[in-house]
N, C-alpha and C positions, 0 to 999 in steps of 0.2 A: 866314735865309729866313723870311719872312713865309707865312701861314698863306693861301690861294685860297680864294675864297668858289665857293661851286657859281653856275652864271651859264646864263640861258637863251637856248635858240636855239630860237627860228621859236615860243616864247612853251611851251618844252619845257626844264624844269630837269635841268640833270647836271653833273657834274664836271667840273671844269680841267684840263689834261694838265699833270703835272708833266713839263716837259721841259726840256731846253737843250743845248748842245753840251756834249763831253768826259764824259758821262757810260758807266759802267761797264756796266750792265744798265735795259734798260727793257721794265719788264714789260706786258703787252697782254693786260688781262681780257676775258671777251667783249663783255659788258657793264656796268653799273653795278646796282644792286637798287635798289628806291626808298628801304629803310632808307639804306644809303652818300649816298645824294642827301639825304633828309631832313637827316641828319648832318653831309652835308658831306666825307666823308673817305672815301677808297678803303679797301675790305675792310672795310665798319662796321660789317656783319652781326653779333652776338655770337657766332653761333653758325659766323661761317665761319674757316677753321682757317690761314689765311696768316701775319698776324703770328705767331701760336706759332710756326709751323715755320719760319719765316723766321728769330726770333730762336732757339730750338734746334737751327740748323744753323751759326748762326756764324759767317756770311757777312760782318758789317758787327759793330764792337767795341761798341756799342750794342743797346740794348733800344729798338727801334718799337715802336708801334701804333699804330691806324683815328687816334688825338685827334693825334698827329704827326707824322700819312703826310708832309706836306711836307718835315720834317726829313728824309727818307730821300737828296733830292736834295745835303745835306750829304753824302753817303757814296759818292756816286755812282751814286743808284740815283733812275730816274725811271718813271712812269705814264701808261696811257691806256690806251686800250678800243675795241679792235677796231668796236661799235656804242657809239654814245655814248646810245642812248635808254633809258631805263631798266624794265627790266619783272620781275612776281615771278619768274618761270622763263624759261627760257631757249626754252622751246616757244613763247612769248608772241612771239617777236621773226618775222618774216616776210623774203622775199628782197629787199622792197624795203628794208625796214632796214640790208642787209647792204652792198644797190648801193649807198644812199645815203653811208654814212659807211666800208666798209672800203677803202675807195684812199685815202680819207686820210691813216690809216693810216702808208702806205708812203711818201708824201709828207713825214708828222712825220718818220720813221726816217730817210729819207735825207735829208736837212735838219740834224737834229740827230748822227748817227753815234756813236751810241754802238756799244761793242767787242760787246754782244752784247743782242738782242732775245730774250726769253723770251716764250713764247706760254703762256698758264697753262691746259693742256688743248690736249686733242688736238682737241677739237671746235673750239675755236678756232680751233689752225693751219689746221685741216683748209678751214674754211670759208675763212679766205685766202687759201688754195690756189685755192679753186674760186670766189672774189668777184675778187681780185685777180690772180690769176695764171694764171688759169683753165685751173688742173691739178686732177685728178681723182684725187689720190694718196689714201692710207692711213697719214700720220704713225706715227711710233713715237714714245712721249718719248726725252728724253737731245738731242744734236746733232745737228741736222740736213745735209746736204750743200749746200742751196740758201745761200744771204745773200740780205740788202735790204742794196746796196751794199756796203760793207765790214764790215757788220755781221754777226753771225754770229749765228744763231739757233738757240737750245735749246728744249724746248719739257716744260714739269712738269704733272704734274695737276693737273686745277681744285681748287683746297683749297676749294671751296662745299660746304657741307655737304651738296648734294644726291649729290656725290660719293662717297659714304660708303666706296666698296669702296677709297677711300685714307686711311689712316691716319695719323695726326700722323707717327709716328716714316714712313711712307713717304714724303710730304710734304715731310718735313724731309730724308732722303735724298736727294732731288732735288735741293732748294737745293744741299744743299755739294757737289753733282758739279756743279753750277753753279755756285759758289764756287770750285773747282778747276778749271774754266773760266776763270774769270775769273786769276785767276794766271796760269795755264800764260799765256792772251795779253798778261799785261799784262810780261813776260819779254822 
């Protein structure tokens, strides 16, 4: 796998969706930050806390990070973001952000089918609930009851560091009950 250049739309730089069919988890940030766009690579923040917990839960027999998010799609595991426009905080992004780009969304997932969509944060799902589906729920993490087609959705805290009340080692608990997900369906 070759390495996606960040690419602009409408003359607005952001990331590539690592996607394709057959894949195991794909995960759905809210957004992008502009360091990750600067960079180039999903999660590029230094300070935001995904790859550690990702690779401390043990999900995939490798060591990722932000410089080889592409290689993740080697393992079964692909990317994209709820809004594709990139901003420092999350408070930055508006409803017409949310119109514009979260059906698309649902469009990549059911397209590509992977066994399980992970929403990273509850404000995330939450918001596709209420852009996409236009449900007015209260997510819990862990499993959800709904899917996007056959896919089955889980749903972990944001590892952003603005997140702070989650801690690497809880972070990383998430993943491997999503990892033991990922098992139990692939059975």
């Amino acid at each position: 796998m070759v390495p996606r250049q960040p690419f602009a739309i409408d003359g607005m730089q952001t990331l590539p969706d690592y996607l394709q069919s057959g894949l195991d988890i794909v995960f759905v940030g809210l957004n992008p930050s502009p360091h990750s766009i600067q960079i180039g690579h999903y999660y590029g923040n230094p300070r935001n806390r995904f790859w550690k917990a990702l690779n401390q839960a043990h999900i995939i027999e490798v060591e990722l990070s932000s410089a080889i998010d592409y290689k993740a799609l080697d393992y079964g595991i692909g990317f994209t973001d709820l809004v594709k426009r990139p901003t420092p905080q999350v408070k930055d992004l508006k409803a017409a952000d949310y119109l514009a780009w979260a059906r698309m969304v649902k469009t990549k997932i059911l397209k590509c089918q992977p066994l399980i969509v992970c929403f990273q944060g509850v404000m995330c799902y939450k918001f596709y609930l209420k852009y996409v589906e236009n449900l007015t729920e209260s997510p819990k993490l862990g499993i959800q009851n709904a899917t996007i087609g056959n896919s089955r959705i889980f749903v972990t805290p944001n590892p952003s560091p603005a997140n702070a009340q989650y801690s690497i080692d809880d972070l990383s608990h998430w993943y491997k009950n999503l990892g033991e997900l990922r098992s139990t369906l692939k059975k």
